[in-house]
TORBA-175336 format. One line per field, with one value per residue (C-alpha): residue number from 1; x, y, z. Coordinates in Angstrom, 1 decimal, always signed. Layout:
BEGIN
num <- [NUM, ...] $
xx <- [X, ...] $
yy <- [Y, ...] $
zz <- [Z, ...] $
END
This chain:
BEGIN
num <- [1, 2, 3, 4, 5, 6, 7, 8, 9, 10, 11, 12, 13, 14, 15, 16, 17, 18, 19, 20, 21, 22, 23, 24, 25, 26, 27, 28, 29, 30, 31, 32, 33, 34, 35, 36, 37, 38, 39, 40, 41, 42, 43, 44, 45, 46, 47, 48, 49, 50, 51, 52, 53, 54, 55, 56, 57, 58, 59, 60, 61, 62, 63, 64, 65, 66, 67, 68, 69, 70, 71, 72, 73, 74, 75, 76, 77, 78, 79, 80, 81, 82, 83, 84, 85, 86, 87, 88, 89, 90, 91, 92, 93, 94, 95, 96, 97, 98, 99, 100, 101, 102, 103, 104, 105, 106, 107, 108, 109, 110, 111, 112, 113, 114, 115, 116, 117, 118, 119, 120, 121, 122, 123, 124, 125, 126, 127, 128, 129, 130, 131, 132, 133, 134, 135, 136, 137, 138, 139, 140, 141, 142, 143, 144, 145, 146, 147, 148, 149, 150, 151, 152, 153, 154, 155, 156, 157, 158, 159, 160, 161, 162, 163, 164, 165, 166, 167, 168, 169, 170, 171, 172, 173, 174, 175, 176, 177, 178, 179, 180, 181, 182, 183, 184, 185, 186, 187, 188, 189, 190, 191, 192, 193, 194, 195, 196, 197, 198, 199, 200, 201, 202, 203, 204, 205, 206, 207, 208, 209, 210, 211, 212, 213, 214, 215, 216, 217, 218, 219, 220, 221, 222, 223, 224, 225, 226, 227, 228, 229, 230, 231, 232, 233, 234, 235, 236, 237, 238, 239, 240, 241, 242, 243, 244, 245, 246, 247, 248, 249, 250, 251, 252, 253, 254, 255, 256, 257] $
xx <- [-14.8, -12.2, -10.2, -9.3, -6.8, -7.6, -5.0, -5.2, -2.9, -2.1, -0.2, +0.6, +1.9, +3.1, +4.6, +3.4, +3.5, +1.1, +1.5, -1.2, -1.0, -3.6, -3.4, -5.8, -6.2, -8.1, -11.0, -9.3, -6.0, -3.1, -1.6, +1.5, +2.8, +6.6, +8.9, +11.3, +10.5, +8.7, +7.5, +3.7, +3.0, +1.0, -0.1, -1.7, -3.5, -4.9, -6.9, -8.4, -9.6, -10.6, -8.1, -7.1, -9.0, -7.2, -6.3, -7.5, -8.4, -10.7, -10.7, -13.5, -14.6, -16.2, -18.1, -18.5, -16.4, -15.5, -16.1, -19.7, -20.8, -21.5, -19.0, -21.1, -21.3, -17.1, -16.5, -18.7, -16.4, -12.7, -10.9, -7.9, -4.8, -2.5, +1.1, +0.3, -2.6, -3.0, -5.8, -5.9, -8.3, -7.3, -10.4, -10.0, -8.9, -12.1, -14.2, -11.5, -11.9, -15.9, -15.6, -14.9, -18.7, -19.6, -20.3, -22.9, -24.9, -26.6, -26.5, -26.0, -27.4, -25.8, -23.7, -26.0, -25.1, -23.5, -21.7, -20.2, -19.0, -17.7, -15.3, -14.3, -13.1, -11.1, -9.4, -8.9, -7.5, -5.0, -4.2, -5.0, -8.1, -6.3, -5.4, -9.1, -9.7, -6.1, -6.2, -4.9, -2.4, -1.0, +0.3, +3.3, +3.3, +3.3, +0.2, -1.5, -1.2, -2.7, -5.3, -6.2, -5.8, -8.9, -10.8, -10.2, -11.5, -14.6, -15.5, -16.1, -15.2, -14.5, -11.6, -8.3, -5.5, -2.8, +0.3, +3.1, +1.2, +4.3, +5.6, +6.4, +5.6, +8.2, +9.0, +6.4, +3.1, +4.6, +4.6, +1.1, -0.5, +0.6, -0.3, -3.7, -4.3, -3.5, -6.0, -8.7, -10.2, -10.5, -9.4, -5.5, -3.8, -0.8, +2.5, +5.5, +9.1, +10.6, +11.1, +11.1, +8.1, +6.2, +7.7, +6.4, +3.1, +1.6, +0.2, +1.3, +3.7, +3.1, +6.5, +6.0, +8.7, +8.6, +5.1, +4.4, +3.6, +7.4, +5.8, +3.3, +4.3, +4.0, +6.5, +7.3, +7.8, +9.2, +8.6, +11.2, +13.0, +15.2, +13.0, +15.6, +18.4, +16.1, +14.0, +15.1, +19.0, +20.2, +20.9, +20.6, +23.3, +24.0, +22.9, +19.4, +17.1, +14.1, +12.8, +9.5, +7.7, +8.3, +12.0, +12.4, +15.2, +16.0, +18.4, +20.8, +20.3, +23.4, +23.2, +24.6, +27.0] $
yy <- [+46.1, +46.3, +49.8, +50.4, +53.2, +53.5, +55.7, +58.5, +61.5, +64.4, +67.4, +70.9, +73.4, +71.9, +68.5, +65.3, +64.4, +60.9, +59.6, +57.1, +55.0, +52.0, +49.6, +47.4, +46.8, +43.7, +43.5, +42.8, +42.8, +45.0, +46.8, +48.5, +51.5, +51.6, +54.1, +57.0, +60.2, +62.1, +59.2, +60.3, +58.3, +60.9, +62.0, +58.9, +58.5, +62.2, +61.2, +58.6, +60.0, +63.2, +65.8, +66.0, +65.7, +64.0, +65.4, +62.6, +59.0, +57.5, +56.1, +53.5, +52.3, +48.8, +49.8, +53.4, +56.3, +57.6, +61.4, +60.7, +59.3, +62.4, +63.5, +61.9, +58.7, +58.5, +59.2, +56.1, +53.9, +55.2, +56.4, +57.9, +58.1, +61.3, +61.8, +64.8, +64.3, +66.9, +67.7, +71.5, +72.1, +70.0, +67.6, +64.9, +61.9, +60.5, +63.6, +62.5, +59.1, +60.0, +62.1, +59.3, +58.9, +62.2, +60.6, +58.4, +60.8, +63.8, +67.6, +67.5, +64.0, +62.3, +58.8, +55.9, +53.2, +50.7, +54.0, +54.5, +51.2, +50.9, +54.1, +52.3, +49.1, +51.2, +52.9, +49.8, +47.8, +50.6, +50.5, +53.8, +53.3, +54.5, +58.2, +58.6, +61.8, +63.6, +66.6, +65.1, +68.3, +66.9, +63.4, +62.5, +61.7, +57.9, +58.0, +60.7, +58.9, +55.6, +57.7, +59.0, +55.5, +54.5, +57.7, +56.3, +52.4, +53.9, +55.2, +51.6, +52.1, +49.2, +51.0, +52.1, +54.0, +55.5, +57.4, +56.4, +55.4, +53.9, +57.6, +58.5, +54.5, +53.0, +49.3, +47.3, +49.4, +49.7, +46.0, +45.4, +48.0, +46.8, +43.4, +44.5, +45.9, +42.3, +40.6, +43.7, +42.4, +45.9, +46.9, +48.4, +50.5, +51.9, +54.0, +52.7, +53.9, +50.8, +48.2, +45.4, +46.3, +46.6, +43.0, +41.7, +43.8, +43.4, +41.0, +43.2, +45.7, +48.0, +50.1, +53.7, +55.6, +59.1, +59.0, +55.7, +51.8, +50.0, +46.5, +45.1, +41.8, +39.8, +40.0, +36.3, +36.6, +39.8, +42.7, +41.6, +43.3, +43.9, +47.0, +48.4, +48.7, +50.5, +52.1, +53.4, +53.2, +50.7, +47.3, +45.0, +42.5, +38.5, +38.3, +39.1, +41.6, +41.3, +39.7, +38.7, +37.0, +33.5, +33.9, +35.3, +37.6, +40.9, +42.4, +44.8, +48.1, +50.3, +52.9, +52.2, +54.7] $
zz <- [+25.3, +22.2, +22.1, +18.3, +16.8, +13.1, +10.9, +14.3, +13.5, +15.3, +14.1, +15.2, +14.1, +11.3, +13.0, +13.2, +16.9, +15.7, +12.3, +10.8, +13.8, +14.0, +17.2, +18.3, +22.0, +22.6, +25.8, +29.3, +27.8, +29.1, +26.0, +26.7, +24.6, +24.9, +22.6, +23.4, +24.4, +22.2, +20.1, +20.8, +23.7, +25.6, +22.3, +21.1, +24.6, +25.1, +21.5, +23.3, +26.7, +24.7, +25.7, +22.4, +19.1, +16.4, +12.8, +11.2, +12.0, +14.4, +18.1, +18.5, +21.8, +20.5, +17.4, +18.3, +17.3, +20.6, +19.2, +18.6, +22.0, +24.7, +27.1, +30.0, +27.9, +26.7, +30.6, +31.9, +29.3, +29.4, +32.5, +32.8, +34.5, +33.2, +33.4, +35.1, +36.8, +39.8, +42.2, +43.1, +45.8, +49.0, +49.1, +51.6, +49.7, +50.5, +48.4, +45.0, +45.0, +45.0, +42.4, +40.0, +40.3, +38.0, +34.8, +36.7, +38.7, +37.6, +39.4, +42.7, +43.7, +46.5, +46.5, +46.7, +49.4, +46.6, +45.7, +48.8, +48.9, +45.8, +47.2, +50.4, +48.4, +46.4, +48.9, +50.4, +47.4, +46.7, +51.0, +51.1, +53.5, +56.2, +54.1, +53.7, +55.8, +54.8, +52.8, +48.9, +49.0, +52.1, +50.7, +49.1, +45.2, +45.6, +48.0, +45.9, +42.4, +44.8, +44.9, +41.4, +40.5, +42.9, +41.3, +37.8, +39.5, +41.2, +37.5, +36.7, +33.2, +30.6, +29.2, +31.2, +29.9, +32.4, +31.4, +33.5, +36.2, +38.0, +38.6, +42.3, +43.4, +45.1, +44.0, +46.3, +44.8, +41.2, +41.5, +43.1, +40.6, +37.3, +39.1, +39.9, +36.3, +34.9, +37.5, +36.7, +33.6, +32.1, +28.5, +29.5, +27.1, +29.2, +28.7, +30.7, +29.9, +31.9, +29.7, +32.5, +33.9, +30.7, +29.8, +33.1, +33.4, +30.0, +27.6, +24.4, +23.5, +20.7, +19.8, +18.7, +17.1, +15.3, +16.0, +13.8, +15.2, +14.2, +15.9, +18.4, +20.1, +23.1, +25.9, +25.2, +21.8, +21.7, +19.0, +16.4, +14.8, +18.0, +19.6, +21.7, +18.6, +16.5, +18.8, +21.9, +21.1, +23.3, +23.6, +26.2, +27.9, +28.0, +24.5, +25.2, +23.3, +24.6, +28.1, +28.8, +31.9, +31.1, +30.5, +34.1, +32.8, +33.5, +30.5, +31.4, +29.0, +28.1, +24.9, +21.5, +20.3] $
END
């Protein structure tokens, strides 16, 4: 299922944290929104799994304006991954990653027996089977954003959109989750600060700056005009501006005066 930004903008108090940004993310694609901080980022993403209603513009989820679906309904298709995504109450890791099943059941009804499977192979594709009597409030980050990932899974949505979901992983599982994503065949709109990593991890790039779209591009091709001048402020060494996975480069970044 296509995701589709049309003209979205967001402003408060008086500032334009999104500006008439448009973005099309195409079905079981990985999309990856890169751009400095404060560039509207988060912004852009809270429009689209409905923590935020926009000032203008629309977010359609295939042909439907995401606003005019119910909240049950926008749940069952988008599922997300916040930059700040905590769990307050110390469920056993098993109880969250069941919880990801709310849009599909109705009052108190209990987990079907597909249900419960679907939970145990998410815990175990995230290798987190072995966590799944722990207390949540008694893992460390990287384990606990493992699994808000498998909550967000067990959803079974057709859209995905995670902010930073590489925070707190160490290198092994930021590499087996943004490899996962690519083998998922969901829609994948993501925020990554890393450049590398959204180079190797996703099939587009779409550049935000000030709150505006300055290029979308492929990793291969790379957004031209040089992103990281522009953009972020910093260029990259060897003579190389952009790095994608078939190059198998890894730039070295360092700031422009």
């Amino acid at each position: 299922m296509d995701l589709t930004l049309e003209q979205l903008t967001v402003v408060t108090d008086g500032r334009g944290l999104v500006r008439e940004l448009s973005l099309h993310v195409p079905s079981g694609r990985v999309t990856g929104l890169v751009g400095p901080n404060g560039s509207g980022k988060s912004t852009a993403l809270r429009c689209v799994y409905r923590a935020l209603r926009p000032t203008s513009g629309v977010v359609r989820v295939g042909e439907d304006d995401l606003t005019r679906l119910t909240p049950r309904r926008g749940a069952q298709l988008v599922a997300a991954l916040t930059q700040d995504g905590t769990v307050d109450l110390d469920f056993t890791v098993e109880e969250v990653v069941a919880l990801g099943r709310a849009p599909h059941l109705r009052g108190t009804q209990a987990l079907s027996r597909r249900e419960r499977e679907l939970c145990a192979r998410a815990l175990d594709r995230l290798g987190i089977a072995s966590l799944a009597r722990r207390g949540i409030l008694g893992l460390s980050g990287g384990e606990r954003q493992r699994v808000l990932v498998a909550r967000a899974l067990v959803q079974e949505p057709e859209i995905l959109v995670l902010d930073e979901p590489t925070n707190h992983l160490d290198v092994r599982h930021q590499i087996e989750l943004l490899s996962f994503l690519r083998g998922s065949g969901l829609t994948v709109l993501v925020v990554l600060h890393d450049l590398n990593l959204a180079a190797a991890a996703c099939d587009r790039l779409a550049v935000l700056g000030e709150g505006r779209l300055v290029t979308v591009g492929t990793p291969a091709q790379g957004p031209t005009p040089d992103p990281g001048r522009g953009v972020f402020r910093v260029r990259a060494g060897g003579g190389t501006t952009w790095c994608g996975r078939s190059s198998g480069c890894v730039p070295r970044w360092s700031p422009i005066p």
